[in-house]
C-alpha positions in Angstrom: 103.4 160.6 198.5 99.9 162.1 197.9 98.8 159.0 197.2 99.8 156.7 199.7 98.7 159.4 202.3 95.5 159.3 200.4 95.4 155.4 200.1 96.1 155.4 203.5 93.5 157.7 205.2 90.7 155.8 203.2 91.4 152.5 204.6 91.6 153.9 208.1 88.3 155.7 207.8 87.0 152.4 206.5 88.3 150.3 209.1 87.2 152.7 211.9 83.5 152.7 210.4 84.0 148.7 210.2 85.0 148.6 213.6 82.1 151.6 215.0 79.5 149.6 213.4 80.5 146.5 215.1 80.3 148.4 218.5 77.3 149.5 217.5 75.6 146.2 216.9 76.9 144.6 220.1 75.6 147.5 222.0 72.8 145.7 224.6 69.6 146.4 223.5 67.5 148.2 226.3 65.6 146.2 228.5 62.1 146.6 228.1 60.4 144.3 229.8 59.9 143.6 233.9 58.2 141.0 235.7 58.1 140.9 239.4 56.4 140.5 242.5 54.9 143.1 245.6 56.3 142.5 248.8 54.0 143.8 250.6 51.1 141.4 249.5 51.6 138.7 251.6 51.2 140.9 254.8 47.3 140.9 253.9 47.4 137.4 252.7 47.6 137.9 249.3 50.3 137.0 246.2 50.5 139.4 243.6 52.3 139.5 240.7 52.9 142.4 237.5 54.2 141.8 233.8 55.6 145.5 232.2 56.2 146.1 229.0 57.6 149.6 227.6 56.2 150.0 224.0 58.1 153.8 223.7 60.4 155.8 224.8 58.2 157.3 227.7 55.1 154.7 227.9 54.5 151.3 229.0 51.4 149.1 229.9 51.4 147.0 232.9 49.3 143.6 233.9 49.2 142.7 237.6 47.3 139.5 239.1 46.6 138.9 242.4 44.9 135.6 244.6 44.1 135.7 247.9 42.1 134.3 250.7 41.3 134.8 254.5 39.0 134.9 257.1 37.3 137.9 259.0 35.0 136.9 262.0 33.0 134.5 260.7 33.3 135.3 257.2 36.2 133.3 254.5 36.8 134.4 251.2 39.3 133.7 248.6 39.4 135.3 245.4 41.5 136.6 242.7 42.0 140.0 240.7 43.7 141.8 237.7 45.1 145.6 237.2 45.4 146.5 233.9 47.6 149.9 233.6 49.3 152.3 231.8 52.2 153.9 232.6 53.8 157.3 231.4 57.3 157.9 232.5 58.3 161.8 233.3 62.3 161.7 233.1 63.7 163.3 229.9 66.8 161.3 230.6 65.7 157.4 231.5 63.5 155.6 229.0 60.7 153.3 229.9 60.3 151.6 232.0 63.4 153.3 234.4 62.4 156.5 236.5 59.5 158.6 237.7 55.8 158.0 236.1 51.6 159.2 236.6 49.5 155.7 236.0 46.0 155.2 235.4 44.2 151.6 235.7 41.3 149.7 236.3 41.2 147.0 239.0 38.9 144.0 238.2 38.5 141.7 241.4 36.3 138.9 242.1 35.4 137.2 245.6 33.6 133.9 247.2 32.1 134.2 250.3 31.3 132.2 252.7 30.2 132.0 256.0 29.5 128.5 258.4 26.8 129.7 261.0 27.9 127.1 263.7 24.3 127.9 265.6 22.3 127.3 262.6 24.5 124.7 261.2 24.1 126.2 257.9 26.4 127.4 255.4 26.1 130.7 253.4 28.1 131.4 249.9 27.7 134.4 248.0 30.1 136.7 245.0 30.9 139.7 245.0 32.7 141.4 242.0 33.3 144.8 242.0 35.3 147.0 239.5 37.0 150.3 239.3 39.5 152.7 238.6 42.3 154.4 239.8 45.7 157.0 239.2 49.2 156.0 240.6 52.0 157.7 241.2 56.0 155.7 241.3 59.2 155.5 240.6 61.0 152.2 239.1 64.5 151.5 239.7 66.3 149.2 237.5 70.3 148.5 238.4 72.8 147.3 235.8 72.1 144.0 236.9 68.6 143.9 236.1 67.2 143.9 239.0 64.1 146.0 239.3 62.4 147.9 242.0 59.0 149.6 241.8 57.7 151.9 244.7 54.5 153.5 243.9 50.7 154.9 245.4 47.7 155.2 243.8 43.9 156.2 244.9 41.0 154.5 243.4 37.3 153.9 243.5 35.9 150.8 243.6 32.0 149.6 243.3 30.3 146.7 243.1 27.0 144.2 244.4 27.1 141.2 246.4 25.2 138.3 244.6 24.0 135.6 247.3 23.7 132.3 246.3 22.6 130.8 249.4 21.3 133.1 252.8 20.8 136.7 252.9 22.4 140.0 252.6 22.5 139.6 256.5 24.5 136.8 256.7 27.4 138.6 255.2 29.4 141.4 256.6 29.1 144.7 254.7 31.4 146.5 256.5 33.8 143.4 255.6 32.8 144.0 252.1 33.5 147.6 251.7 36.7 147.3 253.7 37.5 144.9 250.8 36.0 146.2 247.7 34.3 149.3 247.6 34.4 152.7 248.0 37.8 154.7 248.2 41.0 152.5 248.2 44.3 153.3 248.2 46.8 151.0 246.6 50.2 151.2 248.1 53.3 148.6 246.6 56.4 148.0 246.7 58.0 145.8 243.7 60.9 143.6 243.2 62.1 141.7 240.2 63.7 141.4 236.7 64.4 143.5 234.0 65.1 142.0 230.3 
């Protein structure tokens, strides 16, 4: 009897860790990755898009692009940018990239300029390409479904020269330039997209 009790209890404890390791290995692996888009971008003509990836438990590094273009007066630029960041996420009981985080990054943008002086019938181009860096502060949703949502402000400073090609430093507004570039700038978002 001993040892049909015994024979018994070792090929249930074998079956249960057979059948625990299973559940184990179908468990889903965390999702890591995020890619989405700011909603608020296109209400100052802009598209901008991010890429996250969490790389431990309570760290991640993000890479945003953005392209934009409009008029002011009688100035037109376009442009694009990139925001490299890095993310640190606060909660002791969500992983990367789920919950509250502090973020630091660097904002790389680069504009063309123009402006079509109707009375002089010319047409002056000029680049301006200022740099900086910045903190954030957010929190990042992400639902079973894998649907993510980022809200998050940060406060930078921004500098950078204007290189004419063609005019003067005249020909261009500065005020435009600063309201665009340099200086303090705050960096408000709003994110929606896909976890995996």
């Amino acid at each position: 009897m001993n040892r049909l009790t015994l024979l018994l209890s070792t090929v249930l404890a074998l079956t249960a860790s057979t059948a625990f390791a299973q559940v184990r290995r179908q468990a889903p692996a965390p999702r890591r990755a995020v890619i989405k888009a700011n909603v608020l971008s296109p209400f100052v003509l802009t598209a901008s898009g991010f890429v996250e990836y969490a790389f431990a438990p309570q760290v991640s590094a993000q890479f945003g692009a953005f392209t934009t273009g409009a008029s002011y007066k009688d100035v037109s630029f376009e442009g694009y940018g990139f925001t490299p960041e890095v993310r640190y996420y606060l909660s002791d009981t969500k992983q990367a990239p789920n919950g509250f985080y502090v973020a630091g990054y660097g904002r790389i943008l680069n504009y063309k300029l123009t402006v079509d002086d109707e009375e002089e019938g010319k047409t002056y181009k000029a680049t301006y390409s200022p740099v900086g860096a910045g903190v954030a502060a957010g929190n990042q949703w992400i639902f079973n479904s894998g649907i993510s949502l980022d809200l998050f402000l940060g406060v930078g400073v921004n500098g950078g020269s204007l290189k004419v090609n063609s005019g003067t430093e005249d020909d261009f507004d500065l005020g435009f330039l600063n309201l665009v570039g340099s200086g303090v700038r705050f960096r408000p978002g709003l994110t929606v997209g896909y976890s995996f």
